[in-house]
VEXGUTOR-479701 format. One record per residue: x, y, z of N, C-alpha, C, CB in turn. Coordinates in steps of 0.2 Angstrom, whole numbers, padded with zeros to 4 digits, always signed. Glycine has a CB too. Example, Ala and Ser with C-alpha at 12.3 -4.5 7.8 and 13.67 -1.06 7.14 Angstrom:
+0066-0028+0039+0062-0022+0039+0066-0016+0039+0057-0022+0045+0064-0011+0035+0068-0005+0036+0064+0000+0039+0070-0003+0029
***
This chain:
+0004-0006+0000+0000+0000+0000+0004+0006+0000-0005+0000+0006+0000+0014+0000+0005+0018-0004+0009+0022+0003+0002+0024-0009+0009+0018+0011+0012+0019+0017+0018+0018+0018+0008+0017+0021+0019+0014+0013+0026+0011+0014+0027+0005+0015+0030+0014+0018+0022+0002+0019+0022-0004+0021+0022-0010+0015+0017-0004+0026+0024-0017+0018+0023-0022+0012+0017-0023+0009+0024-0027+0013+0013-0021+0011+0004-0025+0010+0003-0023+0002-0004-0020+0016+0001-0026-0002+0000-0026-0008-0009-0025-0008+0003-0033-0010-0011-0023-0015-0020-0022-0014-0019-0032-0014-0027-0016-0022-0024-0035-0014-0024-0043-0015-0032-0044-0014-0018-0048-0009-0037-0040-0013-0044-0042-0014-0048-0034-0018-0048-0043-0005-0049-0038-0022-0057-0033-0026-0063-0036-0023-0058-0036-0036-0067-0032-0023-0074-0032-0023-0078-0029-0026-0076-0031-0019-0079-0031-0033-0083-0030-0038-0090-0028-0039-0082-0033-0040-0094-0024-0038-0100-0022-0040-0103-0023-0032-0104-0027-0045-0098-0021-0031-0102-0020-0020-0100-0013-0018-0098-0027-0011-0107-0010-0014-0106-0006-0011-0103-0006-0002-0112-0005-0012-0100-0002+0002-0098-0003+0008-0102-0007+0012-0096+0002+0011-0109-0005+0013-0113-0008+0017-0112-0015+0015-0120-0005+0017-0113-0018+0009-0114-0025+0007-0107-0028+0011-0115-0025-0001-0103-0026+0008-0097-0028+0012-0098-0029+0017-0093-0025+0012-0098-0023+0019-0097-0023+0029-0104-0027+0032-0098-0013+0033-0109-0030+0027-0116-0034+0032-0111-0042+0029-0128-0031+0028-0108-0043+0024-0107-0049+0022-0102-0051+0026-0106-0050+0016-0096-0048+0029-0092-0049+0035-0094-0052+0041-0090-0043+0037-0100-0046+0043-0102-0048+0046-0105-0055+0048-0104-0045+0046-0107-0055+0043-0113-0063+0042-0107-0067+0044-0117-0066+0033-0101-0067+0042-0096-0070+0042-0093-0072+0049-0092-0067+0039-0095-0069+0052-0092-0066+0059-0085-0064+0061-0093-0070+0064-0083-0059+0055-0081-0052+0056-0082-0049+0062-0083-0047+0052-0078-0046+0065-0081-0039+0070-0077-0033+0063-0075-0038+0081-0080-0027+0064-0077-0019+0064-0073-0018+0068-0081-0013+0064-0073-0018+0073-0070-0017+0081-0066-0019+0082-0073-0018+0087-0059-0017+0077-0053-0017+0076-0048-0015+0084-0052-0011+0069-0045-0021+0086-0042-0018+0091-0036-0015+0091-0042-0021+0096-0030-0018+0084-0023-0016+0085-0023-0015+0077-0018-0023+0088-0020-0011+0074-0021-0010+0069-0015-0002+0068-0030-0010+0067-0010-0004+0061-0006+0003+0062-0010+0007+0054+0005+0000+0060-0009+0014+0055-0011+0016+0050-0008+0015+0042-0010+0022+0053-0013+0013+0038-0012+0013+0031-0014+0014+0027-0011+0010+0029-0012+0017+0021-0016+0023+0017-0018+0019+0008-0009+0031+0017-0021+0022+0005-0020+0019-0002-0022+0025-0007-0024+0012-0004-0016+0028-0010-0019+0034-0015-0019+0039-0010-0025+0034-0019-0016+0040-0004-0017+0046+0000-0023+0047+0006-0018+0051-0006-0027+0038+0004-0033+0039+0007-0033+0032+0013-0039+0039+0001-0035+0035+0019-0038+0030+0027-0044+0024+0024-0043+0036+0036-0042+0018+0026-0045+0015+0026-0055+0017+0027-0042+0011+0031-0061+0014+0021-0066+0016+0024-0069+0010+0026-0071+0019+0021-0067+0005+0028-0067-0001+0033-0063-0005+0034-0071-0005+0032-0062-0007+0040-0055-0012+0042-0059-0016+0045-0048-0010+0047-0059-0024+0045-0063-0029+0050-0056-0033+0053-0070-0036+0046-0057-0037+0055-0052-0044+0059-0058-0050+0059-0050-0043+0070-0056-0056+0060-0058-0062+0062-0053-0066+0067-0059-0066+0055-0054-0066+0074-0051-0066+0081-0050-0075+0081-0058-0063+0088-0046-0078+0080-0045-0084+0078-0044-0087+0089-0038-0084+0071-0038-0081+0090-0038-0084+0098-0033-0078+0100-0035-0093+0099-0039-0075+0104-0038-0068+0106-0036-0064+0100-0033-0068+0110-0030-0061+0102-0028-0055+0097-0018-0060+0095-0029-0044+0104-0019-0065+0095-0015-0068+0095-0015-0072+0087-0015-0072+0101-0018-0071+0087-0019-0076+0080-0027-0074+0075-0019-0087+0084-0025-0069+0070-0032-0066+0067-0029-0064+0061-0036-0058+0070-0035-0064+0057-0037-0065+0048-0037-0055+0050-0048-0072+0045-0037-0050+0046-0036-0046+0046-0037-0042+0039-0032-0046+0049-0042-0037+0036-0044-0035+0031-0044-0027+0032-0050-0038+0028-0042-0022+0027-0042-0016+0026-0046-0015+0020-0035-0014+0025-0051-0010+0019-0053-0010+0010-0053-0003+0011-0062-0013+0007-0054-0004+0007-0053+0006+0001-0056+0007-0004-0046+0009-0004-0061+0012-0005-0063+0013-0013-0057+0017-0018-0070+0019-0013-0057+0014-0023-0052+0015-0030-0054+0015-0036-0047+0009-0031-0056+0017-0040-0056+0015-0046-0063+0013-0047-0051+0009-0048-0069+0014-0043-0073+0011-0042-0074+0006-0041-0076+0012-0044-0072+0002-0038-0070-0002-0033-0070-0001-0027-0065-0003-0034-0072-0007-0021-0068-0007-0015-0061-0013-0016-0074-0009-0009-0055-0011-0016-0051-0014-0015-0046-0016-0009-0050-0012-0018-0043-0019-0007-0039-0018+0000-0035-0024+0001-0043-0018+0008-0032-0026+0006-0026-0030+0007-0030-0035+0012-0018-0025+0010-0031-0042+0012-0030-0046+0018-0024-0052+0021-0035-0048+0018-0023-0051+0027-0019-0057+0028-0021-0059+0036-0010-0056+0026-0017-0064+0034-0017-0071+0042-0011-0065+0046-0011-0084+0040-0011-0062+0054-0008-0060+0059-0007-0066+0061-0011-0055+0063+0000-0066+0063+0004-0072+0067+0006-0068+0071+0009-0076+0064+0006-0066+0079+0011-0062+0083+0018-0066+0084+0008-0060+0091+0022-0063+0084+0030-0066+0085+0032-0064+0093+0036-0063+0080+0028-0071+0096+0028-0070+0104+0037-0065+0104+0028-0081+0108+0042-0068+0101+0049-0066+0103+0052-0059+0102+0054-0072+0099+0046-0056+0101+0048-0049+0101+0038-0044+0104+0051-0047+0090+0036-0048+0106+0029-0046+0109+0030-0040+0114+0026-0051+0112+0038-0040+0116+0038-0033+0119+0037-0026+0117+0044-0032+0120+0037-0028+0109+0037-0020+0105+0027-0022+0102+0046-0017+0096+0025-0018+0103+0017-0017+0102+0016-0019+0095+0014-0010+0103+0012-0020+0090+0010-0020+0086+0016-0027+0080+0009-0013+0085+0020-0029+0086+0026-0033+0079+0021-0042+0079+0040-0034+0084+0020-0042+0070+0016-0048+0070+0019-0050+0062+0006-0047+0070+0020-0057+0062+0019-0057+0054+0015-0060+0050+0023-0058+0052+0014-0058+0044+0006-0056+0039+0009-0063+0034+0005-0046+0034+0002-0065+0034+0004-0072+0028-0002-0070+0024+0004-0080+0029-0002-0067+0017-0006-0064+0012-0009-0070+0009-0001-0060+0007-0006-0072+0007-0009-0079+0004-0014-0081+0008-0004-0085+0002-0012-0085+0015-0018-0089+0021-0022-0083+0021-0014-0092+0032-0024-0078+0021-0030-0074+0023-0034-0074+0017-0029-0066+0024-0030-0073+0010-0034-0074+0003-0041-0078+0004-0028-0078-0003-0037-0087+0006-0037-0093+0004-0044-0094+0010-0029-0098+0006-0040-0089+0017-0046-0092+0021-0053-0087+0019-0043-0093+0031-0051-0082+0018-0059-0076+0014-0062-0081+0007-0057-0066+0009-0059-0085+0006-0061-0087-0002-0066-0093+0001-0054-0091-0008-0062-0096+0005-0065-0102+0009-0072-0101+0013-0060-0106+0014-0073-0093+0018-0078-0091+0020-0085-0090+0015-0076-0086+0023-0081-0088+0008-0088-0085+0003-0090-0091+0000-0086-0078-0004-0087-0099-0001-0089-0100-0005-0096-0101-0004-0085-0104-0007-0100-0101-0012-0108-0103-0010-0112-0096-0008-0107-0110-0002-0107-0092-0007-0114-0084-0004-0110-0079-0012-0111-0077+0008-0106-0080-0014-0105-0076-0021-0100-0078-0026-0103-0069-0020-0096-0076-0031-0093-0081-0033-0085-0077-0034-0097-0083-0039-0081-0083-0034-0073-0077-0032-0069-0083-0038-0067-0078-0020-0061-0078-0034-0059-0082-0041-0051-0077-0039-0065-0080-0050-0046-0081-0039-0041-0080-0036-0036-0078-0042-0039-0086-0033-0034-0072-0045-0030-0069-0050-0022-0070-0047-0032-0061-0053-0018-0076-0051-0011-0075-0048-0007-0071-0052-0007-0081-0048-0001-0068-0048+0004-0064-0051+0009-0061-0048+0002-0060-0053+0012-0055-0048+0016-0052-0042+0014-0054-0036+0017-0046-0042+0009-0050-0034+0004-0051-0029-0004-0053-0032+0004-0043-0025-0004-0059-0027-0011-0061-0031-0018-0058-0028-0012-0069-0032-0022-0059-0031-0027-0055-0031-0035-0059-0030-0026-0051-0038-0039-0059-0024-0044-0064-0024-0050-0058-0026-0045-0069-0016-0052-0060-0031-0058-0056-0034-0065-0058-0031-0058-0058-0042-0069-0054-0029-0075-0055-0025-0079-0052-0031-0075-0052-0018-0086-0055-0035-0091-0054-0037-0095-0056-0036-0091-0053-0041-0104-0053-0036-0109-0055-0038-0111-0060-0042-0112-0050-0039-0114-0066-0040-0117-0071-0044-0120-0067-0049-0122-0075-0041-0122-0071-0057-0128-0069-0061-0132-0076-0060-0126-0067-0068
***
């Protein structure tokens, strides 16, 4: 993203509005109620939703940013791993892009249809069934 950080965009959401998102999350059992999270930007612009999925505690979570782009909501998700061996400094975890893709793909299957674009950074495409 354009913060500097590694995060690559790696989810589209195609033909959805925020609310849809943010109610499909939910369904999911998403929270919004982001408890750790560093600031990241895309095109100059703050996150207009960030969720987690709390796997066990705040130790181990699925973690999504989105943004509108392009007319798009696009954003970055991955798997938080904390690295117990440096838990002294706040916020140090490390991100596996791919396991977060794999495990959102595995949550939608059957509620819409996706579809995994590989490449530099690959890309799990979220659309509306016809």
């Amino acid at each position: 993203m354009a913060d500097g950080s590694e995060d690559c965009v790696n989810v589209v959401f195609e033909g959805f509005e925020e609310e849809e998102v943010k109610e499909l999350l939910h369904i999911l059992g998403w929270t919004t109620n982001v408890r750790a999270s560093h600031d990241a930007m895309l095109a100059g612009e703050k996150p207009l939703l960030e969720a987690e999925y709390l796997v066990v505690l705040e130790l181990l979570r699925y973690h999504i940013r989105l943004f509108r782009y392009g007319g798009k909501i696009v954003g970055n998700i991955h798997f938080n791993n904390v690295d117990l061996r440096k838990l002294k400094k706040l916020g140090l975890h490390v991100s596996d892009h791919e396991k977060g893709m794999a495990f959102l793909k595995s949550q939608l299957e059957g509620l819409v249809c996706t579809e995994i674009v590989k490449g530099e950074c690959s890309v799990l495409v979220v659309k509306k069934c016809l």
